[in-house]
C-alpha positions as CSV (number, residue, x, y, z in Angstrom):
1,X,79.1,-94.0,43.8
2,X,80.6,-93.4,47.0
3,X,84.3,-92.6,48.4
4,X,83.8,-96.1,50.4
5,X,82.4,-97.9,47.0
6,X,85.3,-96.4,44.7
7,X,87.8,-97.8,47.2
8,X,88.0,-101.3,46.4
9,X,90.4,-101.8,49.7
10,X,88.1,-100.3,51.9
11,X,84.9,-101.5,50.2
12,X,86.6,-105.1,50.6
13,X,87.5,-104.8,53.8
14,X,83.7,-104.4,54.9
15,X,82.6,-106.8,52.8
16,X,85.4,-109.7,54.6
17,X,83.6,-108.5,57.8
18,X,80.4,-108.9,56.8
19,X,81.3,-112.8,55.3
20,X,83.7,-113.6,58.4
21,X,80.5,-112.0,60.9
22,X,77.1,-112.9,59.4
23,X,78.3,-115.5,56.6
24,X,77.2,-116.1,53.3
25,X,75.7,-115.8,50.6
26,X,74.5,-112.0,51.9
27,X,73.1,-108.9,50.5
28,X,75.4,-105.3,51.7
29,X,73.9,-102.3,51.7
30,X,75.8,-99.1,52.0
31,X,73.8,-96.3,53.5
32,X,77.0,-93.9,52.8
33,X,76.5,-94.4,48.7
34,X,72.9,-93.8,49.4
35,X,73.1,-90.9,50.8
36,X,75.6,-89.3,48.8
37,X,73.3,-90.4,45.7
38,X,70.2,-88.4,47.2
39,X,73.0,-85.3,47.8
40,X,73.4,-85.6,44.1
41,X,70.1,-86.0,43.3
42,X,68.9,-83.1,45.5
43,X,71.6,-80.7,44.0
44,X,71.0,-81.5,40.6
45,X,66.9,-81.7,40.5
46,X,65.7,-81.0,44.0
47,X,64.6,-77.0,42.5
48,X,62.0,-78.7,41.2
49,X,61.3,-81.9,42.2
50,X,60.6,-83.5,46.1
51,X,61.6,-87.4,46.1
52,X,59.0,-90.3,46.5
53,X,61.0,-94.0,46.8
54,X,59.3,-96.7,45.1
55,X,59.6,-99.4,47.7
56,X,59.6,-102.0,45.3
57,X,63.0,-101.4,44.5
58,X,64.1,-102.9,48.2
59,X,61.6,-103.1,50.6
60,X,64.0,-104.2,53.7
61,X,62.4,-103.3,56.5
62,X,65.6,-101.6,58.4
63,X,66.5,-99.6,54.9
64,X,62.9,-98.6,55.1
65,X,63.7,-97.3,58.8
66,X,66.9,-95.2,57.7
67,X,65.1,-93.9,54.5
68,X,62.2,-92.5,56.5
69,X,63.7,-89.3,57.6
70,X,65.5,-88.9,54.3
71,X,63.0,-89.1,51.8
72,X,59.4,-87.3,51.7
73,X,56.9,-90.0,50.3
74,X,57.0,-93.5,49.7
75,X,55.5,-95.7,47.0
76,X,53.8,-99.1,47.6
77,X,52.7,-101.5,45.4
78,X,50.9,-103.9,47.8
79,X,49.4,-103.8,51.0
80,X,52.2,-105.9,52.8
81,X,55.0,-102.8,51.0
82,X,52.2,-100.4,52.6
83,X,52.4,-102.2,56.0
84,X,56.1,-102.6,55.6
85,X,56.1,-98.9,55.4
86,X,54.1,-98.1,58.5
87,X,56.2,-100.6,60.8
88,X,59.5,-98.6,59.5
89,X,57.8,-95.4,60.6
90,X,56.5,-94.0,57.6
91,X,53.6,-92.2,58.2
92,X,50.5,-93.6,55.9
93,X,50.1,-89.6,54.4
94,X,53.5,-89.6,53.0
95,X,52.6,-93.2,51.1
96,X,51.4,-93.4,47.8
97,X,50.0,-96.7,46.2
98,X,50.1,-97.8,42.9
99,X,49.6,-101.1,40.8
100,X,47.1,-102.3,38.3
101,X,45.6,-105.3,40.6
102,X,44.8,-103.8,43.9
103,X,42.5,-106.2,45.9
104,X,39.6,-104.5,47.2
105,X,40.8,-105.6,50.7
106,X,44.0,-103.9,50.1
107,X,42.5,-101.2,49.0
108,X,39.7,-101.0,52.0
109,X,42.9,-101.1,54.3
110,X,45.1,-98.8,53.0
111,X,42.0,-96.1,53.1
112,X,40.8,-96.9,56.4
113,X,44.5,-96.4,57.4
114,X,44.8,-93.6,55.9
115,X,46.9,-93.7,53.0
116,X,47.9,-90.0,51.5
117,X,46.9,-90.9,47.9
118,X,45.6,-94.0,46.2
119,X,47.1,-93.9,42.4
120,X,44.1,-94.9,40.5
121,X,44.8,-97.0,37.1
122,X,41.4,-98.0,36.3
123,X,37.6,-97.0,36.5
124,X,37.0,-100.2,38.2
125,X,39.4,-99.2,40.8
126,X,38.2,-96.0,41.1
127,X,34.8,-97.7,42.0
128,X,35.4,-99.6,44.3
129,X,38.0,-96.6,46.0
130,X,35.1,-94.4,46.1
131,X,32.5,-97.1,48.0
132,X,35.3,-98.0,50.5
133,X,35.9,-94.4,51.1
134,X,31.9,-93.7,50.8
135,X,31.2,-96.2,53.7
136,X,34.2,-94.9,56.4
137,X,33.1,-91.6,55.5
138,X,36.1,-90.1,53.9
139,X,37.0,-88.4,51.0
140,X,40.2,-90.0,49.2
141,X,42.9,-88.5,47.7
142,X,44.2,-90.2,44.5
143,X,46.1,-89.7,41.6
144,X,45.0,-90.7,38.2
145,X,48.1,-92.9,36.3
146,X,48.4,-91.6,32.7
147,X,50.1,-94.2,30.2
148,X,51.9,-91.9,27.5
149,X,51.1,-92.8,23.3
150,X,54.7,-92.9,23.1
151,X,57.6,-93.6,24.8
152,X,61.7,-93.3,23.5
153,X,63.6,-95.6,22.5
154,X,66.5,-96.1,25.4
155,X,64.8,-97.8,28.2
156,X,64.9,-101.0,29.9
157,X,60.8,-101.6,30.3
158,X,58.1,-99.9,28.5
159,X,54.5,-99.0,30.7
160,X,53.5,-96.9,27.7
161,X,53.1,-96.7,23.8
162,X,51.6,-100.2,23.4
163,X,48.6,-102.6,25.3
164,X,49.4,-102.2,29.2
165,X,47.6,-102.4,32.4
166,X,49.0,-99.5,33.7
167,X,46.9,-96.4,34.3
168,X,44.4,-95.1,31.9
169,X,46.0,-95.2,27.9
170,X,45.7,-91.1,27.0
171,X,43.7,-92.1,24.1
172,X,40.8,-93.2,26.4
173,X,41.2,-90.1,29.0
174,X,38.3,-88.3,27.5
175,X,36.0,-91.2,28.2
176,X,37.3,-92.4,31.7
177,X,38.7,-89.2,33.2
178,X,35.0,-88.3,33.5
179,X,33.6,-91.3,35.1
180,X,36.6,-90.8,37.7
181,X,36.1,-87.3,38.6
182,X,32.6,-87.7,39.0
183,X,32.8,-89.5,42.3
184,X,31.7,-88.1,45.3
185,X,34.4,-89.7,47.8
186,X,37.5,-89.3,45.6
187,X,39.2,-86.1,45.6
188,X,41.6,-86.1,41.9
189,X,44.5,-84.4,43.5
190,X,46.6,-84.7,40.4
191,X,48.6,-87.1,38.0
192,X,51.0,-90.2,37.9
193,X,53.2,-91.4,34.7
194,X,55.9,-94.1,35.0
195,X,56.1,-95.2,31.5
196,X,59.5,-96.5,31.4
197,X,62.3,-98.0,33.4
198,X,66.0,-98.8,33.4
199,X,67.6,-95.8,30.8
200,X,71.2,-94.9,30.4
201,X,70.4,-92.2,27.9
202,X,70.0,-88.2,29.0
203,X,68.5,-87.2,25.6
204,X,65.7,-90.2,26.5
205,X,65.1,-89.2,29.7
206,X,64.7,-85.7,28.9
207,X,62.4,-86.0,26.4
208,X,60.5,-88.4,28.2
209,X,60.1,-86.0,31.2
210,X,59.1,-83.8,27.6
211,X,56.2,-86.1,27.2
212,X,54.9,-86.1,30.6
213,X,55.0,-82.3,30.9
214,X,53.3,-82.3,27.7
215,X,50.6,-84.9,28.5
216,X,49.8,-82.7,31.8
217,X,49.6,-79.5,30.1
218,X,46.7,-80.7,27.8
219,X,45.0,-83.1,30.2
220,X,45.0,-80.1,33.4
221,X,43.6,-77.9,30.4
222,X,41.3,-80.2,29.2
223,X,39.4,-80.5,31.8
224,X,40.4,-77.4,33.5
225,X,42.0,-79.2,36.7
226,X,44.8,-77.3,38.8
227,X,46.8,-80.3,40.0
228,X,48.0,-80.3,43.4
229,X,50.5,-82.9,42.6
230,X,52.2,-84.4,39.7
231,X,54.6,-87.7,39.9
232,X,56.9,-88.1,37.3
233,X,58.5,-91.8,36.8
234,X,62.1,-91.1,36.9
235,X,63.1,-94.4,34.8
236,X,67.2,-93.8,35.8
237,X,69.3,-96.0,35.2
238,X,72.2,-97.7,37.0
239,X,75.3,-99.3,35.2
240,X,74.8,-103.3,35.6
241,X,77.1,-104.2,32.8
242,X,81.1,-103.8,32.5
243,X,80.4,-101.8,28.7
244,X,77.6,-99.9,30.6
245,X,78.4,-96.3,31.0
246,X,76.5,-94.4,34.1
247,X,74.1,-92.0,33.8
248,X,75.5,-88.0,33.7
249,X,72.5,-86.7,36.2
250,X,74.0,-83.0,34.9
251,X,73.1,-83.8,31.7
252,X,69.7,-85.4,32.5
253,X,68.8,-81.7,34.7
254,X,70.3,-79.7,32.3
255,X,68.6,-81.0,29.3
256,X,64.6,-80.9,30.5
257,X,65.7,-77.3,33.0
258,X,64.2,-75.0,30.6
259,X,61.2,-77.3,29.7
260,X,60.7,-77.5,33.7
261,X,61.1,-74.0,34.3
262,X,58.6,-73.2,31.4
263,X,55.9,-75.9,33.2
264,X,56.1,-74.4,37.0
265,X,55.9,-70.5,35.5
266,X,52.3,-71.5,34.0
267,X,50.3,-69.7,36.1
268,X,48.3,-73.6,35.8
269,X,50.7,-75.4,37.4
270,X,52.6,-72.8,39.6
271,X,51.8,-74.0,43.2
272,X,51.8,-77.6,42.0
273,X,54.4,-80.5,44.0
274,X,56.3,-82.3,41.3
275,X,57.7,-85.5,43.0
276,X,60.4,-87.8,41.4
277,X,59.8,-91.1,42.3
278,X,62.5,-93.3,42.1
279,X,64.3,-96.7,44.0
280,X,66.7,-98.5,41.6
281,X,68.8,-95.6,40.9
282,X,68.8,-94.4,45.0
283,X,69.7,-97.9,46.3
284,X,70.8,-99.6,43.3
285,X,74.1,-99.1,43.4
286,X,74.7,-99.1,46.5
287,X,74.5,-102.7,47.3
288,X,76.4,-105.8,46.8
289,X,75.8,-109.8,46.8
290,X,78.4,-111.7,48.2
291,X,78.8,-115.0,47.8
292,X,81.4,-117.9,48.5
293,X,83.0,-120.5,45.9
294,X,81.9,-123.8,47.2
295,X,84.0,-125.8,44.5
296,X,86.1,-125.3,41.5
297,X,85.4,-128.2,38.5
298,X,86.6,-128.6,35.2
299,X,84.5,-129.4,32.4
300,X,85.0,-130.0,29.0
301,X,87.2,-127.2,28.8
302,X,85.7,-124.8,31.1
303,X,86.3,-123.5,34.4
304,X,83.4,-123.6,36.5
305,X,82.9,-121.9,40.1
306,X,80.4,-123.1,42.1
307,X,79.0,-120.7,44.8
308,X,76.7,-120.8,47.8
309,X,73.8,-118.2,46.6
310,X,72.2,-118.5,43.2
311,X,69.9,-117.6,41.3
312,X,67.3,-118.7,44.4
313,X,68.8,-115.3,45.7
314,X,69.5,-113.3,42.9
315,X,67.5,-113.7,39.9
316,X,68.3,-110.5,37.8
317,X,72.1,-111.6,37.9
318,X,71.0,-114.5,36.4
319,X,69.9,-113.1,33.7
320,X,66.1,-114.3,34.0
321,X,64.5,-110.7,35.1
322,X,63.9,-109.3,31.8
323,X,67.1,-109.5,29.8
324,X,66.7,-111.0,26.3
325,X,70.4,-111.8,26.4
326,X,72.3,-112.8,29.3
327,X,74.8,-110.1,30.3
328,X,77.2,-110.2,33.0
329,X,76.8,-108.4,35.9
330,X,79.8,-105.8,36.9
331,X,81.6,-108.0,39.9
332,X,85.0,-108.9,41.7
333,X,87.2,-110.8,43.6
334,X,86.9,-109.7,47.1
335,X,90.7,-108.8,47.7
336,X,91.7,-108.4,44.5
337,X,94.6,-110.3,42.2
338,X,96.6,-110.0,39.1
339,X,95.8,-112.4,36.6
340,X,92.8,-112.9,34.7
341,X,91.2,-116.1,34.4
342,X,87.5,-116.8,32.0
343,X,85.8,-119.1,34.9
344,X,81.7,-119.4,34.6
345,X,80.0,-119.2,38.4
346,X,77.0,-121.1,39.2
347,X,74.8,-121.1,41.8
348,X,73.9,-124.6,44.0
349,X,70.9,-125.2,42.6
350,X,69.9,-128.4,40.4
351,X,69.0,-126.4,37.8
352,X,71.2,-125.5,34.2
353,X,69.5,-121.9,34.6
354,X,70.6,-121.2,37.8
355,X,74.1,-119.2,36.0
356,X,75.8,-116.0,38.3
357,X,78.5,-115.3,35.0
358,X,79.2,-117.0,31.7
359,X,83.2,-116.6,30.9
360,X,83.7,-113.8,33.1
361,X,87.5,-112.4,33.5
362,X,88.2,-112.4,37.3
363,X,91.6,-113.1,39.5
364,X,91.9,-116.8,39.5
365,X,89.3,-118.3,41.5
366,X,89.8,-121.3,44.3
367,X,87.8,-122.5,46.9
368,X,86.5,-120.1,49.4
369,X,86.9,-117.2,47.4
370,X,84.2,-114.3,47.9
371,X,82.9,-113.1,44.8
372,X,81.0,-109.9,45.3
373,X,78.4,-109.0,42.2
374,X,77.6,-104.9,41.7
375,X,74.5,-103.0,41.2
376,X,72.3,-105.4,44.2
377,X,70.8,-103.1,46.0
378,X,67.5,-103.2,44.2
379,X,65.5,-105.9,42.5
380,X,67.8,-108.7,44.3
381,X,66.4,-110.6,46.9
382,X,62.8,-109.6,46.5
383,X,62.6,-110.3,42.8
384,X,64.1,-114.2,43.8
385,X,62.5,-117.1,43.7
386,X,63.9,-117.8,47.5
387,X,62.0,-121.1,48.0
388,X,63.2,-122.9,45.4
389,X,65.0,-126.1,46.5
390,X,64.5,-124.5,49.8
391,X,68.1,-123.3,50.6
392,X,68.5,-120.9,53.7
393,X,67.7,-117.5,53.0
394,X,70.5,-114.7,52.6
395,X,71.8,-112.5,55.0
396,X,70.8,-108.9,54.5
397,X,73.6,-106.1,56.0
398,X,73.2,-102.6,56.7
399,X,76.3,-100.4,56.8
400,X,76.3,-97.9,58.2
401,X,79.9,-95.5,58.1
402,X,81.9,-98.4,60.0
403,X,79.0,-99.9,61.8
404,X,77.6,-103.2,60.7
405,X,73.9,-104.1,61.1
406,X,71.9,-107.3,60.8
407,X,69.0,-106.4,58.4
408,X,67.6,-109.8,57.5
409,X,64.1,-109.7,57.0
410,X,61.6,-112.2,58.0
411,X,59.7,-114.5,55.5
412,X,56.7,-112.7,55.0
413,X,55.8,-108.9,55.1
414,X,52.0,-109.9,55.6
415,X,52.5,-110.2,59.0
416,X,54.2,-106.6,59.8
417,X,51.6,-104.3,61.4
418,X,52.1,-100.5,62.0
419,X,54.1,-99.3,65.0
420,X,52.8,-98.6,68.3
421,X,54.1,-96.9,71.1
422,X,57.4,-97.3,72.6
423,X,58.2,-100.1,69.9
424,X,62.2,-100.6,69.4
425,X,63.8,-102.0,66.7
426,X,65.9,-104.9,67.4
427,X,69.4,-104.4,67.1
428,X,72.1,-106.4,66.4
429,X,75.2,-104.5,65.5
430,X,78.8,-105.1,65.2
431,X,81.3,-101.9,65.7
């Protein structure tokens, strides 16, 4: 992903610092491979897209920081992402906030704070939106979510084509859209889809972007709307898997360009902002998580590693965040070797489910080795259950070119509060 990330030496020489400077187990980011995946993703669909970044995907408060001045909007799903957002110095018009079970006081803060649009995914929501913003006296902006009839085959997740509680089902839109537009203190500024996740597959993607151009042409027509804003799901995937093959981001822009061009010449949708909105495949694969072999045992014929962070700190390594099958994640030994050895790694947890690899083929493995697992910089530590049997949380690392930053948050984002005046970031940096 990145001229650090292809060299191994290099990439293994930062990662020896991070281990020998803040320990282990630890979560590395590399804000070089990020950036160079929003160059890529600028030069391929930035003609007609602007870039949200769902900050579900990592919502570390000092990767918030550096993404603020990189990326136009940001996408919450609670009100602690939302305040996250604020404290990183995201202004509250650039965030957008979706989620199908908004509490009405997250939703009466976020307003009163002034949140640039509210994506709506029910009447009830709409409701109780329009009362809150009735009794400030403002006029909300939201976006309605659409859920799609159908969806590809190809993709990770599916928010569309079957029962879901995202967004209004298209089949309904006749009914509901309505209800929602007739509110006197919501302003319907335009349309959200994020019907599916996780896809490897141009052709997929492409004609899912297909879909959503389509469902926006007839709902904008239906009901004669001129959308300022449209959000389209990106659902890109990352390579997790040794087999996996990454995604040809040419092939994906090339494939839905003339479908695009066609939707922003309609004289409909001509000054309308089409946003991408995107986190797994921005920071994906630019992070690592490093952990140490605590022991080496022998069992029944089977080499097994034990290591210092589990599935307590990764749980999609461990198979256990939607995988039907258990996959290995892409990983090495930090500084490399010759022979191949089948070893399984654990985690320390007193659990049988608490797996890192089943027979992976890595240099042989002693005690003390690092062992550094690709594809963790999204859907890692947030997705964990971290208090389980109560082992100390990870280390989280920003690197930055040669510079080395401690980004570990604290244990709960309901405390963060907006920015005022003159705040600092701490800083605690090694050159």
């Amino acid at each position: 992903m990145s001229t650090l990330a292809a060299d191994e030496q290099s990439l293994d020489g930062v990662l020896g610092r991070v281990a020998e400077n803040f320990g282990t187990p630890a979560f590395v980011y590399l804000t070089d491979a990020i950036e160079q995946r929003l160059a890529e993703l600028r030069a391929r669909m930035g003609r007609w897209f602007s870039f949200s970044y769902a900050a579900k995907s990592n919502p570390n408060p000092e990767l918030l920081r550096w993404l603020a001045p990189r990326v136009e909007y940001i996408d919450v799903s609670s009100i602690g992402e939302f305040r996250l957002a604020r404290a990183a110095g995201w202004a509250p018009e650039r965030a957008s906030f979706t989620g199908p079970g908004k509490r009405d006081s997250e939703i009466e803060e976020a307003i009163a704070d002034g949140l640039g649009e509210l994506v709506v995914e029910s009447v009830r929501e709409a409701v109780v939106a329009d009362r809150v913003a009735r009794a400030i006296g403002r006029v909300q902006s939201v976006l309605v979510r659409l859920s799609p009839s159908r969806i590809p085959r190809g993709f990770g997740d599916h928010m569309g084509g079957r029962p879901s509680p995202f967004g209004l089902d298209i089949e309904s839109v006749a009914e509901e859209l309505p209800r929602i537009l007739a509110l006197q203190h919501l302003r319907v500024v335009g349309f959200h889809i994020y019907s599916g996740t996780q896809c490897l597959k141009p052709e997929a993607i492409c004609e899912n972007y297909r879909i959503f151009l389509e469902t926006f042409r007839t709902v904008c027509a239906d009901f004669g709307l001129t959308p300022q804003r449209l959000v389209f799901g990106s659902g890109l995937g990352i390579p997790y898997h040794p087999a996996d093959r990454g995604l040809d981001l040419t092939q994906v822009a090339g494939g839905v360009a003339p479908d695009l061009e066609g939707f922003i010449g309609d004289v409909r949708f001509h000054q309308t902002s089409l946003t991408l909105e995107l986190g797994r495949f921005l920071v994906g694969e630019a992070g690592y998580f490093l952990t140490r072999i605590i022991s080496i045992k022998e069992s029944r014929g089977s080499r097994i590693g034990i290591c210092d962070g589990g599935m307590n700190n990764h749980l999609p390594a461990s198979g256990h965040f939607g995988m039907v099958i258990h996959r290995n994640y892409r990983m090495h030994r930090v500084g490399g070797g010759e022979a191949l050895e089948k070893i399984d790694l654990v985690g320390p947890l007193c659990t049988s489910i608490d797996r890192l690899a089943s027979g992976v083929f890595l240099p042989r493995l002693k005690e003390g080795d690092l062992v550094a697992i690709h594809g963790s910089g999204a859907y890692g530590l947030t997705a964990s259950p971290l208090h389980f049997i109560s082992h100390p949380l990870p280390r989280e690392v920003l690197v930055e070119g040669a510079r080395l930053r401690d980004a570990t948050r604290a244990l709960s984002f309901n405390d963060a509060k907006a920015p005022r005046a003159g705040d600092q970031p701490d800083e605690k940096a090694i050159n």
